[in-house]
N, C-alpha and C positions, 0 to 999 in steps of 0.2 A: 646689938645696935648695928644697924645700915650704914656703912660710910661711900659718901661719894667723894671721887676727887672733883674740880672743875678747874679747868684751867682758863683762866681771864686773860684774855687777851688786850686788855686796855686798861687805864689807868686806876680804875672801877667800875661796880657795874653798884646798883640802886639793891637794897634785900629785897625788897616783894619781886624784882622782876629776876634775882638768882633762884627764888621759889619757882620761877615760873621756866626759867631755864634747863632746872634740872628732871623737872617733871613733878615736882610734890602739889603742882594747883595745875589749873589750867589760865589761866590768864595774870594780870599784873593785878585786878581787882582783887579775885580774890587773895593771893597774896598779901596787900594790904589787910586783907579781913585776918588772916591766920597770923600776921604782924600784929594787930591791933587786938587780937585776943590775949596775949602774953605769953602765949607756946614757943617763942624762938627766944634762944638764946643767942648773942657774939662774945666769942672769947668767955664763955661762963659766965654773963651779965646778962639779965632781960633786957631786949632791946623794944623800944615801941614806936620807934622812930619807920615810917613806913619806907621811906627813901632811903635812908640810912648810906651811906659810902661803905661796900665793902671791899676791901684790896687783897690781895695778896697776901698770902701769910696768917690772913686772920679764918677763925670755924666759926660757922653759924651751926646751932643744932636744933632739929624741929621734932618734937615726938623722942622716935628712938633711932633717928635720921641724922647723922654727923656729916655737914656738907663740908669739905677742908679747901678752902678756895687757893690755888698756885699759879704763880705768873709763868710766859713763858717763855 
């Protein structure tokens, strides 16, 4: 499995557009599309929430792609 760090720099950032951040889509759309199929998981929970709040502390995992999101 792939792990990325990301370091957030603010209070949260939305999941489709952390997708879009790290490089796993190319825009916030499809994002949402990869959210809305049920391939991500947060904290080992499917999430389907396309906006979803992710903070600091918490993993989303996409595929075989571990994002571990860190404040800074």
């Amino acid at each position: 499995m792939q792990h990325i760090d990301f370091e957030l720099d603010r209070d949260h950032v939305e999941l489709n557009q952390l997708l879009k951040l790290v490089g796993l889509c190319d825009s916030g759309g499809a994002g949402k599309a990869i959210v809305a199929s049920g391939a991500v998981t947060v904290d080992g929970e499917v999430e389907l929430r396309k906006t979803c709040k992710i903070r600091a502390g918490q993993t989303v995992v996409v595929d075989e792609v571990e994002i571990r999101v860190r404040g800074v």
